[in-house]
N, C-alpha and C positions, 0 to 999 in steps of 0.2 A: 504494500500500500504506500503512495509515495505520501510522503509528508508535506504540509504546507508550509513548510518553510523554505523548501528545498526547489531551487532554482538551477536551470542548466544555461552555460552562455556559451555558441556556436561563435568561432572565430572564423571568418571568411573575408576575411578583408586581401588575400592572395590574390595575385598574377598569375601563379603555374605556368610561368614563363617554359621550363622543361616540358608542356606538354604541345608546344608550339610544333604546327600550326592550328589546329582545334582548339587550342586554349588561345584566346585573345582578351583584349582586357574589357569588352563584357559578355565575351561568355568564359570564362576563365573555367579553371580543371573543376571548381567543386560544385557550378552550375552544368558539369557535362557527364553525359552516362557512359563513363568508361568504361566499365564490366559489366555492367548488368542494363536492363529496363530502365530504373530510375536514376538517376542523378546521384552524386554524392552527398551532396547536402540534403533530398532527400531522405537517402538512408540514413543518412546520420542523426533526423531528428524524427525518423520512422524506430528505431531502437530506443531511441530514450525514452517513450513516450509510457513504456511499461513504469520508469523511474518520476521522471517529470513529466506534468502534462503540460499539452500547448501552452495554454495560459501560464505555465511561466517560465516557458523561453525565448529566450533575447539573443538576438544573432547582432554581429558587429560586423559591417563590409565596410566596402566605398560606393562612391556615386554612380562607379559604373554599373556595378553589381545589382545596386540595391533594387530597382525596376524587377531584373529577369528572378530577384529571390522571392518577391513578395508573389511572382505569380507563382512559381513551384512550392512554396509554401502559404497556400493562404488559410490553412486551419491556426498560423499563429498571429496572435494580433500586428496589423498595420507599425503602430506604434513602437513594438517589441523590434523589429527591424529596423534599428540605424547605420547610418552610413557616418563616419569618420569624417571629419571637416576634412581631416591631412594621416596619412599612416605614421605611426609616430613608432614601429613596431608595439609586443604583446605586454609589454610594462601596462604604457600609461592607456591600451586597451581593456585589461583588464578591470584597472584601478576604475574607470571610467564605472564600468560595468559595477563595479561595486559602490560606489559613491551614489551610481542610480537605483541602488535594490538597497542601501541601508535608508535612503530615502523613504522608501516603499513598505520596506520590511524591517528594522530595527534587529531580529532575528534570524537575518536572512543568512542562508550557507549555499553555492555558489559550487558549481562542477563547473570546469571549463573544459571545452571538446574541440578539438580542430573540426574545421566541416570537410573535410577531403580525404581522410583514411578510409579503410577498408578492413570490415571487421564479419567476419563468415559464420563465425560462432556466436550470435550475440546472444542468446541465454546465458552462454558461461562466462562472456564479459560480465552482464549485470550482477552477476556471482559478485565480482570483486566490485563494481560501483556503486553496490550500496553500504557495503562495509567501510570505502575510503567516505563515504557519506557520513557516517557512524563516527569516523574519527576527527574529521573539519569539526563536527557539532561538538566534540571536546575542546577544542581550542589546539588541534594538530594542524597543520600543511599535510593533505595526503596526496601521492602521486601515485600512476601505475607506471609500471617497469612492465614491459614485454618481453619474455623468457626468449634471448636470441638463439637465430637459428643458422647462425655461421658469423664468423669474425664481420664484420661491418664497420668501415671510416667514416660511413655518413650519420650516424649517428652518437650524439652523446649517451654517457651509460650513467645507469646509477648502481652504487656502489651496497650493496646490502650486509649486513655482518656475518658473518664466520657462522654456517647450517640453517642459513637462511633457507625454505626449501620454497621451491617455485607452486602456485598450486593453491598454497595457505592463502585462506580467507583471513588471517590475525595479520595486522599492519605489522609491519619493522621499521627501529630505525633505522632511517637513514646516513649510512655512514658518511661520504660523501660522492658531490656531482663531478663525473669525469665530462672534461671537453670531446671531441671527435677525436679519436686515438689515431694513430698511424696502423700499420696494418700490423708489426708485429705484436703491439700493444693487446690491438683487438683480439689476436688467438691468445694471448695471454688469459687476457678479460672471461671470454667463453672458456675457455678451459678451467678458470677459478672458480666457475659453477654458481660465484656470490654476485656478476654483473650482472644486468638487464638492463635493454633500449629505455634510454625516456623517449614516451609518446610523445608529450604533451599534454597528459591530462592531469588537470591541480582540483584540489578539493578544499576549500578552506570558509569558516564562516569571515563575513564580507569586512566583521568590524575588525577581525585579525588580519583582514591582509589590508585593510588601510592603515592600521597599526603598523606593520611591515614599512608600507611604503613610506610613515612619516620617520621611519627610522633610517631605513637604507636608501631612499631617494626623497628627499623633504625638496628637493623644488620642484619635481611632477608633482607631489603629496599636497603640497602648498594650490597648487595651479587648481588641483581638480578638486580639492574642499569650497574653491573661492564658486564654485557652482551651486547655483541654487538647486532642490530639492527637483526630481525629473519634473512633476507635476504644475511645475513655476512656469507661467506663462514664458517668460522670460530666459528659461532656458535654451532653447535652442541656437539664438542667438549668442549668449554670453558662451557655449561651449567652440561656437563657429570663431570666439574669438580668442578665446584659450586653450585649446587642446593642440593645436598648431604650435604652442610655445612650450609643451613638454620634453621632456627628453627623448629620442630616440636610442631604444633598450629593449631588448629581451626581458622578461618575467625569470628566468634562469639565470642571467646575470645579475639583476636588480635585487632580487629577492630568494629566491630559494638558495641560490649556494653561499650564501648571507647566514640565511635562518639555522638558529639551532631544531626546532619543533617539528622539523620534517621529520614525517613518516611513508613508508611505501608498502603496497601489495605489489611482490613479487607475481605475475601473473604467469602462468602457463599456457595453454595454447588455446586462445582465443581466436587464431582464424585473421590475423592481425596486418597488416600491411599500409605504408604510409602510401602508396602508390606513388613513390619519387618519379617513375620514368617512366617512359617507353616500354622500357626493357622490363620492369616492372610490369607493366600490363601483360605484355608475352609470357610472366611466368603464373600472371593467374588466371589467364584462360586456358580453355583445352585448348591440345595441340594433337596433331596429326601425329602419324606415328615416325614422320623425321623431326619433329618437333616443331609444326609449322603453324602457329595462332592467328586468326581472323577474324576480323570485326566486319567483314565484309567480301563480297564475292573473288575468289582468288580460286586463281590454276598456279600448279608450283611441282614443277619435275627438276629433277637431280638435283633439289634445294632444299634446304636441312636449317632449321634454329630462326625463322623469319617471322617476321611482322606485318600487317598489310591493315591499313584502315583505311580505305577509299570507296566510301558509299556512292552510288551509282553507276559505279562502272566495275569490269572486270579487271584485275592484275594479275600477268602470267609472269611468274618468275622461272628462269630458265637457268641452271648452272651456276645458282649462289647461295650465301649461307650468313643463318647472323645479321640479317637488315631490319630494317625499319624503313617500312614504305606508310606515310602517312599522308592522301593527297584531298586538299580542298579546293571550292570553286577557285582561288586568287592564290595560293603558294601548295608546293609540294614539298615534303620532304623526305629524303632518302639519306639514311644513318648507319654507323655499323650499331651494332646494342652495344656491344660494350663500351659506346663512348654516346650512349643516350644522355649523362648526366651532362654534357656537353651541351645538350640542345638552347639553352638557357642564355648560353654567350652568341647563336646567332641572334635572338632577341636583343642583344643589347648591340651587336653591329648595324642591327635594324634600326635600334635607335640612334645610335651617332651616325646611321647616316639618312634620319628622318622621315625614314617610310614607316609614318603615323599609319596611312594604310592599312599597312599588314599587322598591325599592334591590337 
């Protein structure tokens, strides 16, 4: 039964510059239906809905966004959907999100969820979301850790104590936040059995993590108390004129590896994936039996490990292996996977050299 105090806030304020050219800046990755039928942002606040209901969740985008979310979700309120004057990164987003629900709610406790993961088990995720629920309302930081499934650089780890076991529904603390390792690090990490990925998902009541931010960042802290109450006519306007003047910070830098009061659910196999790339999507659809994933009509002889997303038309791959073929009405792209993570730096070539266009 979810509690009425307990509130979820969807961060979608991303680019998915990597998922270019399908990801543009307004339809970006976590308005697009990468694997499935629905959308990511969908799904993402299709699973919560057993913990949190519409009525009280709060999505955070931008201006591009904000239009194409409110049609994909219109069972949550108009209002609950804002857009960002300026992206300031997930600090002075969050804090935002909490200065508007202690407004609202004086008790309020606050899950924060990326909108663009990909999560296949969601029963046995809510296992562990309502437990770190449990521990915010004590006055803890709770985060989930995703039990990895091979050495990984693109990710920060957190750090659990010595028989921490993956699985346990009981919080632990948290020993400390590692940065993105290098790769011998990372087999280190997995093989010590006590790492797991940080998602991104924080658990905290809203008065402790303003508490937080007038500790470890007091001039965002400062900026976003000088806010009237959400409900103040007057709002809208004074955030248009302050939130622009926050710090740009991660919520990981600013606060948690700050905080003594972290705690983590070691989580086990939740079915779990950030969806970073391309390459990524090729490993979570079926493939063929040379291992060849599509999102769309494709022929593919003596070609082994490929990618193809080009609706309307057919793609015949002949004598290759390992691509990424992704083609729209205005740009195409063709990639090896292993340098999917790459796709993100033609986006910013796009940018310096002003083909608004294709963005």
């Amino acid at each position: 039964m979810a509690k009425k105090n307990h509130y979820g806030l969807i961060l979608a304020g991303g680019r998915g510059t990597r998922f270019w050219p399908l990801s543009r800046r307004n339809r970006a990755k976590q308005v697009l239906s990468v694997v499935g039928e629905t959308t990511l942002i969908q799904a993402t606040a299709a699973r919560l809905s057993a913990v949190i209901p519409p009525e009280r969740l709060w999505v955070l985008t931008n201006s591009h966004l904000r239009a194409e979310i409110l049609r994909q979700l219109p069972h949550i309120p108009k209002a609950q959907i804002l857009a960002e004057p300026e992206q300031r990164n997930t600090a002075p987003a969050i804090g935002l999100a909490a200065h508007i629900l202690q407004s609202i709610d004086s008790d309020s406790v606050m899950g924060v969820f990326p909108s663009d993961h990909v999560i296949t088990k969601p029963r046995r995720y809510l296992q562990f979301v309502r437990p770190a629920f449990s521990a915010a309302e004590k006055g803890s930081i709770a985060v989930l850790g995703i039990a990895p499934r091979h050495p990984d650089t693109g990710f920060g780890y957190i750090e659990f104590p010595d028989g921490a076991a993956a699985g346990s529904l009981e919080p632990y603390p948290v020993v400390k936040f590692r940065e993105k390792p290098d790769l011998a690090t990372a087999r280190r990490f997995v093989k010590a059995g006590r790492f797991h990925w940080n998602a991104g998902m924080f658990f905290w009541r809203t008065d402790v993590l303003l508490s937080a931010l007038r500790r470890h960042l007091p001039k965002t802290a400062t900026i976003l108390s000088s806010l009237p109450g959400f409900s103040h006519r007057g709002f809208p306007q004074k955030l248009a004129q302050v939130f622009p003047l926050c710090e740009n910070i991660s919520i990981d830098f600013a606060v948690l590896e700050r905080a003594t009061n972290v705690v983590g659910l070691a989580c086990d196999d939740i079915g779990w994936s950030d969806v970073g790339s391309w390459d990524a999507v090729h490993e979570l659809l079926p493939r063929d039996g040379d291992g060849n994933a599509s999102r769309s009509d494709a022929l593919y002889s003596d070609s082994t490990g490929n990618y193809v997303d080009a609706r309307g038309k057919l793609v015949a791959l002949l004598g290759v292996r390992d691509l990424i073929v992704v083609d729209t009405p205005d740009a195409l792209l063709v990639a090896h996977r292993k340098r999917a993570q790459e796709v993100g730096a033609l986006v910013k070539t796009l940018e310096r050299k002003g083909r608004d266009d294709l963005l």
